[in-house]
C-alpha positions as CSV (number, residue, x, y, z in Angstrom):
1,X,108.1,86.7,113.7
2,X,108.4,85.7,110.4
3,X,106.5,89.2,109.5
4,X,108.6,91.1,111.6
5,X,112.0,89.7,109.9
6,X,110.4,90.8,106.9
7,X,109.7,94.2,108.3
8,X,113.3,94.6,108.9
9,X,114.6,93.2,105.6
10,X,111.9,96.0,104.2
11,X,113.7,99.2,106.1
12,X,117.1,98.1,105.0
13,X,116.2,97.5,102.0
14,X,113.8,100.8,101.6
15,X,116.3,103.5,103.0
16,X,118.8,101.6,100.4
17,X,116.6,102.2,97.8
18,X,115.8,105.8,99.2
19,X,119.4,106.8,98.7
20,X,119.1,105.8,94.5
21,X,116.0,107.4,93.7
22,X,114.0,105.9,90.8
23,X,115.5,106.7,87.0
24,X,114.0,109.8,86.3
25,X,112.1,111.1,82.6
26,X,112.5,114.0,80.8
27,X,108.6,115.1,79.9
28,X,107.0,117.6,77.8
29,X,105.1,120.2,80.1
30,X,101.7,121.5,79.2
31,X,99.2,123.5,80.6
32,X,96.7,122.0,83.3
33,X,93.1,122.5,83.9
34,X,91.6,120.8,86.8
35,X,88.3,121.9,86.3
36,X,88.2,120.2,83.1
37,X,88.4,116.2,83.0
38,X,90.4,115.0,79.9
39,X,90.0,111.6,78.7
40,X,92.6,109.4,79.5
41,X,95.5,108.8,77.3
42,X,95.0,106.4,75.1
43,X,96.1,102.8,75.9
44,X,99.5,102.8,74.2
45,X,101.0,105.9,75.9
46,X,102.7,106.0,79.0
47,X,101.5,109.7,80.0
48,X,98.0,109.6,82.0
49,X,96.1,112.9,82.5
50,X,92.2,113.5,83.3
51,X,89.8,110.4,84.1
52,X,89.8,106.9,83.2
53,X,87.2,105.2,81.1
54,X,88.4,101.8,81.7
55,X,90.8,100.0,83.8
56,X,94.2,99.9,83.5
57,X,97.0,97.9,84.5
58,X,100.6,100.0,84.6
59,X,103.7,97.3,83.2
60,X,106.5,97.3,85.0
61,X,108.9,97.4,81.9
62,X,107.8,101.3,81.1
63,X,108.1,104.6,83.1
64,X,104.5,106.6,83.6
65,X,103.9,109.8,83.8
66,X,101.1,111.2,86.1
67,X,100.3,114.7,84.1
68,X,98.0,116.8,86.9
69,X,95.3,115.3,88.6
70,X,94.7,111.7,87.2
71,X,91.1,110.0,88.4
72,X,90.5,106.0,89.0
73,X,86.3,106.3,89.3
74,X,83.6,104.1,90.3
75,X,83.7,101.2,88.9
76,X,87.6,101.5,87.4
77,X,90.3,99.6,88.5
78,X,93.8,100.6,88.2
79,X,96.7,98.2,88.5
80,X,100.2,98.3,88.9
81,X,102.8,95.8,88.5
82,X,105.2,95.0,90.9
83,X,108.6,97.1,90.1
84,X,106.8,100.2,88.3
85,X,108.2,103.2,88.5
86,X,105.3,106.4,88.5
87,X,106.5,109.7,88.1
88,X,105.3,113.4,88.1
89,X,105.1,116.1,85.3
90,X,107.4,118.6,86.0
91,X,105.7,121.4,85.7
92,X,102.4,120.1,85.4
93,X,102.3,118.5,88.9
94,X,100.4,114.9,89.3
95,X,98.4,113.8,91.8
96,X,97.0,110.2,91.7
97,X,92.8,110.0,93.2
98,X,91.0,106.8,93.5
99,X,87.7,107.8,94.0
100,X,85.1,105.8,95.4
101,X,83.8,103.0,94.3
102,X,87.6,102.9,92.0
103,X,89.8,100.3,92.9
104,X,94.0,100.6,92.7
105,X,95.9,97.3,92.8
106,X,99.4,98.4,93.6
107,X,101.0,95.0,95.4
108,X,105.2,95.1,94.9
109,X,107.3,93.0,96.9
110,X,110.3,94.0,99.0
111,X,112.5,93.5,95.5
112,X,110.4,95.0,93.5
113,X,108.5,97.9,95.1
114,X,106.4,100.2,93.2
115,X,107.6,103.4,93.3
116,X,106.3,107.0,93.1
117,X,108.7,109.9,92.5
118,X,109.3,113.0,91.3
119,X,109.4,113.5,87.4
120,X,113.1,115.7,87.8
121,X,116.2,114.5,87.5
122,X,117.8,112.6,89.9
123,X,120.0,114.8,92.5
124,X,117.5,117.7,91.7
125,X,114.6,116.5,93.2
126,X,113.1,117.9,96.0
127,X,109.8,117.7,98.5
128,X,106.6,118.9,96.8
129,X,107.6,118.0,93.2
130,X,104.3,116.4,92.8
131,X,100.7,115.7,94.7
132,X,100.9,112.3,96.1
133,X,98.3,109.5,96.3
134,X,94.9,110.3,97.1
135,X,92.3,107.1,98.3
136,X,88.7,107.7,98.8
137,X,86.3,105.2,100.2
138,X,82.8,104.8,101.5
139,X,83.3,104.3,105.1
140,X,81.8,106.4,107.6
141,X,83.1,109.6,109.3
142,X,81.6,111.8,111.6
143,X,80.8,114.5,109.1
144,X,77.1,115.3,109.0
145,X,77.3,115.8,105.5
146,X,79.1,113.9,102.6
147,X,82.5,115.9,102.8
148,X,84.6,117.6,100.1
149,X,88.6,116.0,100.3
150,X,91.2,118.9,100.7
151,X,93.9,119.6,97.9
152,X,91.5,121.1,95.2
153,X,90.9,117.7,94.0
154,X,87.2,118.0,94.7
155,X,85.8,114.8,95.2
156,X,83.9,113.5,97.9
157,X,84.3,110.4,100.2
158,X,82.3,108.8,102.8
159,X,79.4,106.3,103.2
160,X,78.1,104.0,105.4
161,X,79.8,100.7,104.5
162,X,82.8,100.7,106.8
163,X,84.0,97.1,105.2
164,X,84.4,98.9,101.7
165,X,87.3,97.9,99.9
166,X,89.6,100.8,97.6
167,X,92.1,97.8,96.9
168,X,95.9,97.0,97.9
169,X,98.8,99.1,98.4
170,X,101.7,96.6,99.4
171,X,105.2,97.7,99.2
172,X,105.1,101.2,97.5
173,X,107.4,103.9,97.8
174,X,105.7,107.1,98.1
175,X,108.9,110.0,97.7
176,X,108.8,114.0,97.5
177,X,104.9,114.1,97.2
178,X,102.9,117.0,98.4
179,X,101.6,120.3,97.2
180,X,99.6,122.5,98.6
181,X,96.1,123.6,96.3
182,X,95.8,127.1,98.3
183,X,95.8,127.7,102.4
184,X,95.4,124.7,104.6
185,X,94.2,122.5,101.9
186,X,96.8,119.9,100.7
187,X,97.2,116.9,99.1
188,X,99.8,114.7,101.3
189,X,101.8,111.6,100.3
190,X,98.9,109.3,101.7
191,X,95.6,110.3,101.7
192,X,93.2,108.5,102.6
193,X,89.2,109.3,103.3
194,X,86.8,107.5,104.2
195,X,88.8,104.3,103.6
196,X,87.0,100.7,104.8
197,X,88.6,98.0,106.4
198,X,88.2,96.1,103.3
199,X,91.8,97.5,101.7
200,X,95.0,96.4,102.4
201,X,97.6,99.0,103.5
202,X,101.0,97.0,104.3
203,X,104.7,98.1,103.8
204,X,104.2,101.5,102.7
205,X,107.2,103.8,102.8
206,X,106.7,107.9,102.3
207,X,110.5,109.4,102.0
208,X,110.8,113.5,101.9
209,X,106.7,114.5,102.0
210,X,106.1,118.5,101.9
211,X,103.1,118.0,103.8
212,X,101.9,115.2,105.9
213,X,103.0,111.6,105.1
214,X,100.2,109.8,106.2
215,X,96.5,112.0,106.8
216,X,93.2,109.6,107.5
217,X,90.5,111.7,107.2
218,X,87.7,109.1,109.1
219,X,87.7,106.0,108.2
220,X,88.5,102.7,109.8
221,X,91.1,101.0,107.2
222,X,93.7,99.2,108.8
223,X,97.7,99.1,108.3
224,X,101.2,97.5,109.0
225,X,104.2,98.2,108.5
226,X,104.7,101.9,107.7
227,X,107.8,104.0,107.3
228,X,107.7,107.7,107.4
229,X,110.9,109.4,107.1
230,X,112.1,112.9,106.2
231,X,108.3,114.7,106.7
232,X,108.2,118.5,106.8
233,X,105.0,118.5,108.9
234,X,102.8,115.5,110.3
235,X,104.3,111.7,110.6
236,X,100.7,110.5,110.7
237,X,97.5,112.4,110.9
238,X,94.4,111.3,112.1
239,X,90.9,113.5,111.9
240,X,86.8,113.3,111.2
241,X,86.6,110.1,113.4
242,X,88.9,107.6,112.2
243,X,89.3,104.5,113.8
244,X,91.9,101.9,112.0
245,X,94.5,100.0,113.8
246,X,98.1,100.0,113.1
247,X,100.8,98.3,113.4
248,X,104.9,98.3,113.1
249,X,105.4,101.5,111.9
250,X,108.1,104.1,112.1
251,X,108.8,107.7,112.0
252,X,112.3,109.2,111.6
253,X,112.8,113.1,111.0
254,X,115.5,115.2,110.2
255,X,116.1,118.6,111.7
256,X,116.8,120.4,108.7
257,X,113.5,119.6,107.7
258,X,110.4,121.3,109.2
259,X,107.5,122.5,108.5
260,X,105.5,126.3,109.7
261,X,102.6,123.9,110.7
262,X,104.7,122.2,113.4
263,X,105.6,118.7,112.7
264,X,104.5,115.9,115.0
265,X,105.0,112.4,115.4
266,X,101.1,112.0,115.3
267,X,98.6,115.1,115.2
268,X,94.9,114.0,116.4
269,X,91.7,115.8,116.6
270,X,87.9,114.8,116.9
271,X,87.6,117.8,114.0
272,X,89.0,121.1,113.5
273,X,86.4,122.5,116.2
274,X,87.0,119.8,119.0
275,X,83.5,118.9,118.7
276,X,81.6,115.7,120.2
277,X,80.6,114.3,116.5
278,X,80.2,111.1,116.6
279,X,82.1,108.6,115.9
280,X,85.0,109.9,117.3
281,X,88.5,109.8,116.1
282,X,90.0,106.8,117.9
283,X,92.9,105.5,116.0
284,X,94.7,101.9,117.5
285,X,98.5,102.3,117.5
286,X,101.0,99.4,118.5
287,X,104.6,99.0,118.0
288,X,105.5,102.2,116.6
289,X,108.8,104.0,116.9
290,X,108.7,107.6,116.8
291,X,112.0,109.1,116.6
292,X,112.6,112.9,116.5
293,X,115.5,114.6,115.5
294,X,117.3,114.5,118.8
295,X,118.1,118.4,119.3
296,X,116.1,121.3,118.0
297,X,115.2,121.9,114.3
298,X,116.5,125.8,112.8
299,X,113.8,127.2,113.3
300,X,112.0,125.7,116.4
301,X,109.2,123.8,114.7
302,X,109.7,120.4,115.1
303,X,107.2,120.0,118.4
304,X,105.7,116.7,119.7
305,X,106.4,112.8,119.3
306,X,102.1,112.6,119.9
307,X,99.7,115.7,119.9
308,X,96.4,114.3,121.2
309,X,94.0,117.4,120.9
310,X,90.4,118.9,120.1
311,X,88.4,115.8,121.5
312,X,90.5,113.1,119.7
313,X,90.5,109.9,121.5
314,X,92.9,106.9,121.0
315,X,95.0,103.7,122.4
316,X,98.6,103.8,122.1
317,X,100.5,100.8,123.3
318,X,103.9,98.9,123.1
319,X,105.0,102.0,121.1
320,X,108.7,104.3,121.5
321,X,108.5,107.5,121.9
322,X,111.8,109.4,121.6
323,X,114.0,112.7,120.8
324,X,111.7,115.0,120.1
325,X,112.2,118.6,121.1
326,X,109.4,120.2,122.4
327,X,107.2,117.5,124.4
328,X,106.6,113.1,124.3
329,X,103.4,112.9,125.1
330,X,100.9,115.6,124.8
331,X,97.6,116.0,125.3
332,X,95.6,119.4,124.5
333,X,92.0,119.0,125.4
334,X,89.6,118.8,128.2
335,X,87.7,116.3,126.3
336,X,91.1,114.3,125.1
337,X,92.1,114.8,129.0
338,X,88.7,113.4,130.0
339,X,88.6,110.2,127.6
340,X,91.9,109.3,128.8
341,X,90.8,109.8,132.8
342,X,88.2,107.4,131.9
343,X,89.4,104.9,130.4
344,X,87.8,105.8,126.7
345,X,91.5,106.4,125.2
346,X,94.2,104.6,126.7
347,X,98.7,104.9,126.5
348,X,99.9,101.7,128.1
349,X,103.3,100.0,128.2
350,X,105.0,102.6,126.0
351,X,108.6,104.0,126.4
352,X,108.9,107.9,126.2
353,X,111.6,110.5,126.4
354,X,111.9,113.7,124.9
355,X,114.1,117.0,125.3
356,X,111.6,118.6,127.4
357,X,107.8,118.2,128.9
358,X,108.4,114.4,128.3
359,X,104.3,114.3,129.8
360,X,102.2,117.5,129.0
361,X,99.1,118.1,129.5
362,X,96.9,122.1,129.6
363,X,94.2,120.5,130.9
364,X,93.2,120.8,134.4
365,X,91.4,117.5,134.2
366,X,94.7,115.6,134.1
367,X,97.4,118.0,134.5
368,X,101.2,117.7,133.4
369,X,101.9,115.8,137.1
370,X,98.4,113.8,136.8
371,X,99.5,112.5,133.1
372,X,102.3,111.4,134.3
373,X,101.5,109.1,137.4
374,X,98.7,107.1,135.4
375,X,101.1,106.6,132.5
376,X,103.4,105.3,135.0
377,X,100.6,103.2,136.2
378,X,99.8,101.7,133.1
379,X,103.2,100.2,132.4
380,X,104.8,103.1,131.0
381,X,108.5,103.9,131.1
382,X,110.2,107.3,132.0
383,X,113.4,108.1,130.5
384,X,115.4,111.6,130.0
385,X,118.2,110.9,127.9
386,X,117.6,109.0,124.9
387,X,120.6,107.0,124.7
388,X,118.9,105.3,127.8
389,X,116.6,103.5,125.7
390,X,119.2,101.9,124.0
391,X,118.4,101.4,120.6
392,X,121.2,100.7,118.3
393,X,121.5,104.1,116.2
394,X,118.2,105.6,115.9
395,X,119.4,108.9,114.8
396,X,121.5,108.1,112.1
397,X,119.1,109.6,109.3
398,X,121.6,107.9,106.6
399,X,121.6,104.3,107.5
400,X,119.3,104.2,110.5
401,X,119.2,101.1,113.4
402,X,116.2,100.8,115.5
403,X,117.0,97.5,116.4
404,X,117.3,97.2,120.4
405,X,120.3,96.8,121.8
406,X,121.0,93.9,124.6
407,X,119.8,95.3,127.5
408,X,117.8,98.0,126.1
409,X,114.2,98.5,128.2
410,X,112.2,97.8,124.9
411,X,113.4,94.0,124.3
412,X,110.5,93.1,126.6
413,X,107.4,94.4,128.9
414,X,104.7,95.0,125.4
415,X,101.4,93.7,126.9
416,X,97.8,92.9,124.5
417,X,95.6,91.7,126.7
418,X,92.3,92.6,125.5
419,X,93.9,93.9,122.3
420,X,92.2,93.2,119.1
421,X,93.3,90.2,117.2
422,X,94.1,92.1,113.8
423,X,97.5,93.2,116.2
424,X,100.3,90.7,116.3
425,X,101.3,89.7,119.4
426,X,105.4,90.5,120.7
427,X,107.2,90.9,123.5
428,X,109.2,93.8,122.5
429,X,108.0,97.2,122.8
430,X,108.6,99.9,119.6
431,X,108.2,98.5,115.4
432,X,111.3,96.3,116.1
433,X,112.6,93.2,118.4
């Protein structure tokens, strides 16, 4: 409980921090070359381009300046003090890679998070000012090759050590990242490939991403307490057989805010084919809130609270799902259809409501109807207005309230039995009791 009270301190205290963006720096712009690896700066300036040659440790009591693509690599270990403020070139756009075998150390506190941010001025700033943070690990996906992470960064990930450890990322604030290196290839807020379950991922909050906030490209890293609010396309992404568990995390959008890719609470796939490669994606999700905007967005792209498709597999449990336009709970795939029949994914004890197809399915191995009844079945709750849930003010996208409200539906019925013990156990349903 004591984790969850300081869960909640963290969102108050993150969307108050949100609203007074970290003290931006005026920097010099220069040309950049990605194809050619600079030398870092030296150790006395606060500017870091190109590669590292040794590690690092970033002092809270200076501003630093990513200037393009800056690399941690194997064997490098970058740290950051608690309080640090990192900021983008303006015209140069950073990115931040661990590669693997690098290390980052970025552990803040809830009063003193480390934050990442665009390099403009504050009240000018704006999504996709800047790359975002890139991890790459040695864990195992279900490429049959060593693959290639999007974004242009080009750098591999993947292994066979699913324990590997990238480091700690503990209360970080991850705000306007994401840029896109040509078609379908972006870097997001959070990337993370190949990651092991060796690093810590806890109290992460990505504020006003261009892209995704956070993609897991394989993998089996494990997380709590995520905030994702503001995202243009996906909340959370999951592909190339990833299979974490997560915990207590939220997503909040705004309608004004949308993406041509279609935004979803969570977009899943086995791979971009729907293939059967092995191991497949099966991400572990408890206690989230997904909260859409509540109405439709301008320009009708805003889709699904969770987009199970192309094979994907997965457990959802104890988690709200809630105001999104287009559809709750979809699923988009024989195979996903299949997996859930079966009892190889499963979506128990959850709460759902949306605008429309609060169940969809466009498979005829579990219709629309089908989907439905064995949600119901496995403790699921129905509901078609939102305001039936009863959260306190889950919409307000200013000063938000997710907290349940006596007599809402989500203050009790969560259920773990034979739920693994990294999850902790509630009684409440959604990221909040």
């Amino acid at each position: 409980m004591l984790k969850n009270l300081k869960f909640m301190l963290l969102r108050k205290r993150l969307f108050q921090l949100l609203m007074v963006p970290a003290v931006a720096l005026t920097v010099v712009s220069c040309k950049k070359n990605n194809d050619i690896e600079e030398i870092i700066d030296p150790p006395g300036s606060t500017v870091l381009n190109g590669t590292l040659n040794a590690d690092r440790t970033l002092t809270a009591d200076q501003v630093w300046t990513l200037k393009g693509y800056v690399f941690v690599p194997d064997g490098v270990t970058l740290t950051i003090e608690p309080g640090t403020t990192v900021v983008s070139d303006v015209s140069d756009k950073g990115a931040l890679c661990i590669e693997r075998g690098g290390k980052i150390i970025a552990e803040g506190t809830a009063d003193k998070p480390i934050v990442f941010t665009s390099g403009k001025p504050v009240g000018s700033r704006s999504r996709g000012d800047w790359g975002g943070i890139v991890i790459l690990g040695k864990a195992t996906t279900n490429r049959t090759s060593t693959p290639v992470i999007e974004g242009g960064l080009d750098r591999l990930y993947g292994g066979t050590d699913d324990d590997d450890n990238s480091g700690v990322l503990k209360y970080v604030r991850i705000e306007y990242a994401g840029i896109a290196a040509f078609s379908n290839s972006e870097i997001n807020a959070l990337t993370l490939g190949a990651v092991g379950r060796g690093t810590t991922i806890e109290n992460v909050q990505v504020a006003y991403a261009n892209d995704d906030a956070f993609e897991f490209f394989g993998g089996t890293v494990n997380a709590k307490y995520l905030i994702s609010f503001a995202t243009s396309d996906d909340d959370f992404d999951f592909d190339f057989g990833y299979r974490g568990k997560i915990q207590f995390a939220v997503a909040l959008r705004d309608p004004s805010i949308e993406d041509t890719d279609a935004g979803n609470g969570v977009e899943s796939d086995n791979d971009g084919s729907g293939s059967n490669a092995e191991p497949f994606t099966r991400p572990e999700l408890s206690n989230f809130t997904w909260v859409g905007p509540n109405q439709s967005s301008p320009n009708g792209f805003l889709n699904y609270g969770n987009r199970w498709r192309r094979s994907t597999r997965f457990s959802v449990r104890n988690s709200i799902i809630m105001g999104w336009p287009k559809g709750g709970f979809s699923i988009e795939s024989d195979e996903t259809a299949t997996a859930l029949k079966t009892g190889l994914s499963e979506f128990r004890n959850n709460i759902v409501q949306a605008s429309t197809d609060i169940f969809r399915s466009n498979s005829n191995i579990l219709n629309s109807a089908d989907l439905e009844t064995k949600a119901l079945e496995d403790g699921c709750l129905k509901f078609t207005n939102a305001a039936e849930i009863n959260l306190t003010d889950p919409f307000n996208r200013s000063n938000p309230n997710m907290l349940p409200a006596p007599g809402s539906p989500a203050l009790s019925g969560a259920d773990f039995t034979g739920i693994d013990s990294y999850f902790t156990t509630t009684d409440y349903i959604g990221a909040f009791g």
